[in-house]
N, C-alpha and C positions, 0 to 999 in steps of 0.2 A: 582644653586646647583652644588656641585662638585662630580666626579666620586663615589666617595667614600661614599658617601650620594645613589644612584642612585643602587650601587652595593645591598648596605644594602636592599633598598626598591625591587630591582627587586626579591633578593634573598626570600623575605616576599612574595611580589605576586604571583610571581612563583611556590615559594613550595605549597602556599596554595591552587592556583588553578588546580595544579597536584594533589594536596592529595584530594581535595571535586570535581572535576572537575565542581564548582561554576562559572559562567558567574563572578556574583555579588562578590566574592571575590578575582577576577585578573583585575586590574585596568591597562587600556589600553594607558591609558597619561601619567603613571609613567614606563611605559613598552617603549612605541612610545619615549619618551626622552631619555631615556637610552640609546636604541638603536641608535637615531640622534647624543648625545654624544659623544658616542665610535665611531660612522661612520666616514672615513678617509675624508671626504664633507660637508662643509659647503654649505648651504643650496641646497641640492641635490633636482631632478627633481622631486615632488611628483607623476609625472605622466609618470614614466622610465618605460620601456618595458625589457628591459635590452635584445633585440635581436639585434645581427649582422648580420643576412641573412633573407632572401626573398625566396619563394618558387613560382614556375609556371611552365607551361603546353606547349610543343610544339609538332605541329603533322607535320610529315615531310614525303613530299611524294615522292616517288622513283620509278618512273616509269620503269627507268634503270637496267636491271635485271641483273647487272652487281655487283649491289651494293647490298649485303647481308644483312648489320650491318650500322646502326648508333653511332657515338658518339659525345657528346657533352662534350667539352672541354673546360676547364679554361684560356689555352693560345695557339697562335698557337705554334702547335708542330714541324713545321720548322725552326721556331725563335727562338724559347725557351726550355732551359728544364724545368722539374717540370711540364708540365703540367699535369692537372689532371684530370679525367675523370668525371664529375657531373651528367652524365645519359650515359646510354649503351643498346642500344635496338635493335633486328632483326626486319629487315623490313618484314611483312606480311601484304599481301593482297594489295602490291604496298606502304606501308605507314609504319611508326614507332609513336606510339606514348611513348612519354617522359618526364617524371615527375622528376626537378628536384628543389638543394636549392645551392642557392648561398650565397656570402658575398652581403651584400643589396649595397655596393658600385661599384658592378660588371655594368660596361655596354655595354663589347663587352665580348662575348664567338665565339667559332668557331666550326661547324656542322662537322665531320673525316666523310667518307664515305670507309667502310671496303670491302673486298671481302669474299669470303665465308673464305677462307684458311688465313685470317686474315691481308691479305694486307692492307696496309693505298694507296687506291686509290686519297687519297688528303684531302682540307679541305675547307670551306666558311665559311667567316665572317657571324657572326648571332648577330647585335643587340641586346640588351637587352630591353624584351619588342616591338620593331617592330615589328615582326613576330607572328602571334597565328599559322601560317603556312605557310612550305616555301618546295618549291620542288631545289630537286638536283639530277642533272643530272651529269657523267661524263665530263659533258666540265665545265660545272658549277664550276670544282673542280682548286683548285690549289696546286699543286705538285712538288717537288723535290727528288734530289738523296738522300740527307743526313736526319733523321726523326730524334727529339729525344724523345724516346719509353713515350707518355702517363703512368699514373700511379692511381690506383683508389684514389677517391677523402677521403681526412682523415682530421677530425674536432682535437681540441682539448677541454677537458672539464675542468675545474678547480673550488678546492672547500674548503671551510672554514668547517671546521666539527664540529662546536660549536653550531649549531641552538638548541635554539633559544637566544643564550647569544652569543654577538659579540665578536669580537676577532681583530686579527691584518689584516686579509684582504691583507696577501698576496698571498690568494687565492695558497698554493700549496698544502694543507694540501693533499688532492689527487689529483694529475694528470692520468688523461688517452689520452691517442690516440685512436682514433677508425675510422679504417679505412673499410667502406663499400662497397660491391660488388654484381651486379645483373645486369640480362638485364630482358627484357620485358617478355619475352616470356619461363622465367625458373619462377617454384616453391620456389625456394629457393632462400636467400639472406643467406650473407655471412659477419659478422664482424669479425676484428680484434681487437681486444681488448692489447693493451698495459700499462701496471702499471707501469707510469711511477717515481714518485715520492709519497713521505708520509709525509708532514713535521708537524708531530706532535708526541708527545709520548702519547695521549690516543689513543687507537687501536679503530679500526671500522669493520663495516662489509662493502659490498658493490653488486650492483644487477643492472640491468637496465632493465626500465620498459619500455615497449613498448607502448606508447599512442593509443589508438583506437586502437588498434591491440587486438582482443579477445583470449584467452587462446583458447575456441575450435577451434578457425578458423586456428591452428598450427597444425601439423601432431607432431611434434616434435623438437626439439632442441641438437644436436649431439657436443659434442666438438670433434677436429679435433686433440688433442692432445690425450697423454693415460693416462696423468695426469691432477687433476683440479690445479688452479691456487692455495690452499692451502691443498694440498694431504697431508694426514699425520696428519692434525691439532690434538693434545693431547687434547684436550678438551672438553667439552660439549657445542653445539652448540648452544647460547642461542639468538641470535640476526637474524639469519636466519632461523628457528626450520622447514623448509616444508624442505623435500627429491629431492633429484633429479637437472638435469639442469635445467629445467623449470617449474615454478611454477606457479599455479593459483593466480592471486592477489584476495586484497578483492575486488574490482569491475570487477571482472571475468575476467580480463585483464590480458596478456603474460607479465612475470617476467623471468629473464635469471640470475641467479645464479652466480656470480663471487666469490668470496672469506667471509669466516667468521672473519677472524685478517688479516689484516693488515700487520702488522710484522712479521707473521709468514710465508705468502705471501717471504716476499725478506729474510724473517735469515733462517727458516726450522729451529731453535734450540728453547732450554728451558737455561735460566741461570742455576746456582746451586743451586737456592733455588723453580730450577722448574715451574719460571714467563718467560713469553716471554717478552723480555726487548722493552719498547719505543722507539725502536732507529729512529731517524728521517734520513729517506734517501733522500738522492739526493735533497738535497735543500740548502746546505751549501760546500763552495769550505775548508771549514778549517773542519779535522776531529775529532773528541774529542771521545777516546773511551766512549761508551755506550752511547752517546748520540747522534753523528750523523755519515753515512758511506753514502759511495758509491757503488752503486747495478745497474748489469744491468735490463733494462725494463722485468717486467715480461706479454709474451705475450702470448695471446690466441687465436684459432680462432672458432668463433660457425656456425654452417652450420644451418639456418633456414628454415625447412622444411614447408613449408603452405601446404595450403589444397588447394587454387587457386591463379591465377596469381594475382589475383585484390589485394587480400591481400600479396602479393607478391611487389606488383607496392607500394603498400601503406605504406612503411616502408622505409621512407625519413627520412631524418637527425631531421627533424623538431619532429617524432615521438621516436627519440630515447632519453630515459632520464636517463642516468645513475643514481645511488641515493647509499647515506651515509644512515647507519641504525647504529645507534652509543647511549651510554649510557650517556645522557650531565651532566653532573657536575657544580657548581653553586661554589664547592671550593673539597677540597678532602675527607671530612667530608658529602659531602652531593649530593645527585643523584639528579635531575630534570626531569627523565624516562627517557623512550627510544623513539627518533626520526627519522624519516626519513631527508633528504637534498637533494630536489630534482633542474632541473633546474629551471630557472624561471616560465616559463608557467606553470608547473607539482608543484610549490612549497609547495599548499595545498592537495597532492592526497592522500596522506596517503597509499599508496600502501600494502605493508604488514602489518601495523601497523595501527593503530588507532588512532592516535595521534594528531588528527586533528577537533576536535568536537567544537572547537569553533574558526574556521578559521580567524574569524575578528579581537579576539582578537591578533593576531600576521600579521595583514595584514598592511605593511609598502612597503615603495619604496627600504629596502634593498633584497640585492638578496646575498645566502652564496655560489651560483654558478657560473661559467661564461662558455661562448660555443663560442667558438674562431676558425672563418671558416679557421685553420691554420694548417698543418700537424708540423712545426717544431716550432710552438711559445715559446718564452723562459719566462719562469715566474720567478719573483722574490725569491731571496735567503730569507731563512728563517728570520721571524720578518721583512720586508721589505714591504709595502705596494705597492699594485701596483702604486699608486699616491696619494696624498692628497694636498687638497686646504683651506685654513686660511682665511676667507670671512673679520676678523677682519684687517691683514695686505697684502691681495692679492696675497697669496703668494700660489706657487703650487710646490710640489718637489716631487722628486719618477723617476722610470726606464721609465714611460708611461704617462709625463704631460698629453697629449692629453684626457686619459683616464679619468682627472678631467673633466674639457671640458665638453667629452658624460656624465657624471652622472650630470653636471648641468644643461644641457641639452640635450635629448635625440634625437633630428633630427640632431645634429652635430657632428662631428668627430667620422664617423662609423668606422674609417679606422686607428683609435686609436692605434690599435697591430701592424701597423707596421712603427711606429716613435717610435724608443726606445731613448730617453735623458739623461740616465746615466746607459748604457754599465754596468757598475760596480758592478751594483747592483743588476745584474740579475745571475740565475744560468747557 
């Protein structure tokens, strides 16, 4: 059957099972094919995770009352720059413990040992996995004149904003950075939120939800700016309608409020006919008025106030899930509701929305997000797929071959983001 057949029929399933929300009138095989269709993969891994990092626990003992602060470190910081900081903890009671998430390819990090007044007294090799526990001592340490300055550790996220109707999969429709900050023994963590890119002209809204993190166990959520990321918005807010920076989800779960449009986000204006125009930002090096420009990152930072350390400790990378809340369209004549697009593990939560009451029926091996353990990852320019593979003549082409690879199978090439194969094609 051809696209054009697939379209027809999803478009009939779809609407139907949005308008009766009938099991029995949304048929799962003409849904699952469509979707495999349009997928940039020939025969993709039906049993994909779609994670890049790994999460674990190290307790480090410090007998040396010289040593303040621990950090644990992506590379050594006498060798390298960039490195980044993956856990940051004061040592109490002779010991730090540290919870941190890496890229799952990681297998050497390195232990900083700080002084109170923020000296880098040195650093030790720490295997990945070796250790559930390792003491360090000043001699233990290794040290030089020259450091280059660690930096907190920053994911990026990327996303198709079409769910539950696929699209081109150059995953930049939103780009964020978000860069995290906390040690052990403070209340509060600390994200950075950067909007990086939009490469779509239907506008969205945007939030991140905090997993296992409950609404009451927050004191609050403060933005560090004096404006929110869409001050000003002219319009009636119909995609995020609760007040405030933080918001109760429907599973009593912590929601962080970013932006209602999109576009309003990086223009701040109204055309002349008082529409905020679709312009697609920062995903295209050729600029075409009203339909695509260049903007810099809009960035925020939220101060996460808990109520204890534990829930403090417990808000790892793994738990943060940015999410698209957006109106999906089926053609321009016709609306499909309103959806959330969360990351993969979160894909079915339904956070603000409801929209999730027959989960199975949309439960496939695609994912419309990606979580990339990379502070400067470059994504593909607009209409550009991150890669695609032709199972009929073996053929793979795109900015991130490799990235076919991990979607045909998932225990391989974790480390996909950083072989880029055509330069060219990226923003």
């Amino acid at each position: 059957m051809n696209k054009v057949f697939y379209f027809v029929a999803l478009t009939v399933v779809v609407t139907l099972s949005l308008a009766s929300c009938s099991k029995e009138l949304f048929d799962k095989e003409v849904y699952d094919d469509f979707v495999e269709n349009q997928f940039m993969i020939d025969n993709a891994d039906p049993n994909h995770d779609w994670c890049l990092t790994k999460n674990d626990t190290l307790i480090v003992k410090t007998p040396d009352a010289a040593i303040y602060r621990v950090q644990l470190l992506t590379l050594d910081p006498y060798d390298f720059a960039g490195a980044e900081i993956a856990a940051d903890a004061v040592c109490y009671g002779d010991k730090a413990e540290i919870t941190f998430t890496v890229p799952v390819t990681t297998n050497m990090l390195y232990l900083a040992a700080l002084s109170e007044d923020g000296t880098y007294l040195g650093v030790v090799p720490c295997p990945y996995g070796f250790y559930k526990e390792m003491e360090v001592t000043r001699q233990s340490l290794k040290k030089r004149d020259v450091i280059y300055p660690p930096v907190p550790q920053t994911f990026t996220y990327l996303y198709e904003s079409t769910f539950p109707i696929p699209d081109d999969f150059d995953y930049n429709d939103m780009v964020l950075r978000i860069t995290k900050s906390y040690d052990n023994l403070s209340t509060q963590v600390y994200l950075t939120v950067a909007l990086t890119a939009a490469g779509t002209a239907s506008s969205y809204a945007a939030a991140i939800h905090l997993g296992g993190v409950k609404y009451d166990d927050l004191v609050s959520v403060e933005m560090l700016e004096d404006e929110a990321m869409d001050a000003g918005y002219p319009l009636q807010r119909a995609l995020i309608t609760e007040g405030g920076t933080l918001i109760r989800g429907r599973n009593g779960e912590a929601v962080i409020r970013l932006f209602e449009n999109v576009h309003w986000v990086f223009s701040k204006k109204r055309d002349e006919m008082g529409r905020i125009e679709g312009i697609k930002y920062n995903t295209s090096h050729v600029q075409v008025e009203r339909v695509s420009a260049e903007a810099e990152p809009v960035v925020r930072t939220f101060r996460i106030n808990c109520k204890t350390r534990e829930t403090a400790r417990s808000i790892t990378f793994d738990r943060i899930d940015p999410f698209i809340i957006h109106n999906a369209k089926i053609d321009e004549a016709m609306d499909a509701g309103i959806w959330e697009i969360h990351t993969y593990p979160y894909k079915f939560t339904g956070v603000l929305r409801d929209c999730f009451t027959d989960k199975d029926a949309y439960d496939n091996h695609v994912s419309w997000a990606l979580v990339i353990p990379q502070c400067d990852f470059r994504y593909p320019q607009e209409g550009v797929s991150m890669s695609t593979y032709q199972q009929e003549i073996d053929a793979t082409f795109g900015p991130y071959e490799q990235f076919a690879d991990w979607l045909k199978n998932h225990q391989v090439s974790h480390d996909w983001y950083l072989h880029v194969t055509r330069e060219q094609l990226l923003y």
